[in-house]
C-alpha positions in Angstrom: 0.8 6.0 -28.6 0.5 4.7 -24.9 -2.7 5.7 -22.8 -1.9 8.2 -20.9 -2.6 6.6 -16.4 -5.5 8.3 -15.3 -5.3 10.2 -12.0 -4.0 8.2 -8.5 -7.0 9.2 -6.7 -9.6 7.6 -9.0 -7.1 4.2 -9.1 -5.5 2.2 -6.1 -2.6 4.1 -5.6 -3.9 7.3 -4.1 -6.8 5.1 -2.0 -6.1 4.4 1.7 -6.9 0.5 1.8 -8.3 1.7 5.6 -10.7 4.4 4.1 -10.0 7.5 2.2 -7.4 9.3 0.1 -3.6 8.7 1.3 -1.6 11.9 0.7 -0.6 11.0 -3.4 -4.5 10.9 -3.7 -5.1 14.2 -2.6 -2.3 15.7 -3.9 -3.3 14.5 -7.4 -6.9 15.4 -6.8 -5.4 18.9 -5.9 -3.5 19.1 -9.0 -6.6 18.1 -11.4 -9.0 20.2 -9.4 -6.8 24.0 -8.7 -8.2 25.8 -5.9 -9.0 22.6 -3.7 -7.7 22.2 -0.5 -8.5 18.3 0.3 -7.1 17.8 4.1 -6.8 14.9 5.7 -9.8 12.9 8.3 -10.1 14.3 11.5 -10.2 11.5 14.6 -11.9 11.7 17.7 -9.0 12.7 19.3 -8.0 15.5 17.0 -11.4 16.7 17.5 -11.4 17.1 20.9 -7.9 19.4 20.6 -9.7 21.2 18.0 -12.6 23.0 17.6 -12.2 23.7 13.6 -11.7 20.1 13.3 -14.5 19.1 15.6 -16.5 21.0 13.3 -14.9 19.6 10.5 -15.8 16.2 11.9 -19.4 16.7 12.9 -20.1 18.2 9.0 -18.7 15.2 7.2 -20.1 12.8 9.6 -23.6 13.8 9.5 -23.3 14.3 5.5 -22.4 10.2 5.0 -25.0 9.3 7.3 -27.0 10.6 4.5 -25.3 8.7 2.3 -25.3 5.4 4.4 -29.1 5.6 3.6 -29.0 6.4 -0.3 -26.5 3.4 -0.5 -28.2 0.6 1.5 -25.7 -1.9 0.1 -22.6 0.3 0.5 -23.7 0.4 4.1 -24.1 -2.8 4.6 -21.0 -3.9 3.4 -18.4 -3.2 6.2 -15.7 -3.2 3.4 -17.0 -0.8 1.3 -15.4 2.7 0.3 -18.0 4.1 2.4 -17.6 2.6 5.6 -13.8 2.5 5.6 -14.3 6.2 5.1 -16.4 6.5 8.1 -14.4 4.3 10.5 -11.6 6.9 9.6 -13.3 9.5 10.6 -14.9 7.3 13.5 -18.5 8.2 12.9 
């Protein structure tokens, strides 16, 4: 019997190679996960023509600074998971 793939977002496929989920990663997260509602980074830009996003923004930015400290090689490395994410985001 072949192994069954596992889901995009934990393999290549659903990763953004600039930081992130692309939109097959979150869809499939959304699938294995019901009830999620995974939504895309929010820029600067977006941010400043948004309020909710700005918010948005501000909360994810301030929890992977936290992160940034637990990982001290993650946030090191500028080509980690980590800070791709973060450039996304630009934190």
């Amino acid at each position: 019997m072949p192994k069954k793939k596992s889901a995009s977002w934990t393999r290549k496929s659903g990763k953004n190679p600039e930081g992130g989920l692309n939109e097959a990663g979150r869809k499939s997260y959304e699938r294995e996960n019901p009830g999620s509602d995974l939504k895309r980074p929010v820029s600067k830009e977006e941010a400043k023509r948004s309020p909710k996003a700005a918010a948005r923004r501000k909360s994810y930015c301030a929890r992977s600074a936290g992160q940034m400290k637990d990982f001290p090689k993650a946030a090191k490395d500028p080509n980690s998971r980590l800070r791709k994410a973060r450039r996304k985001w630009d934190c």
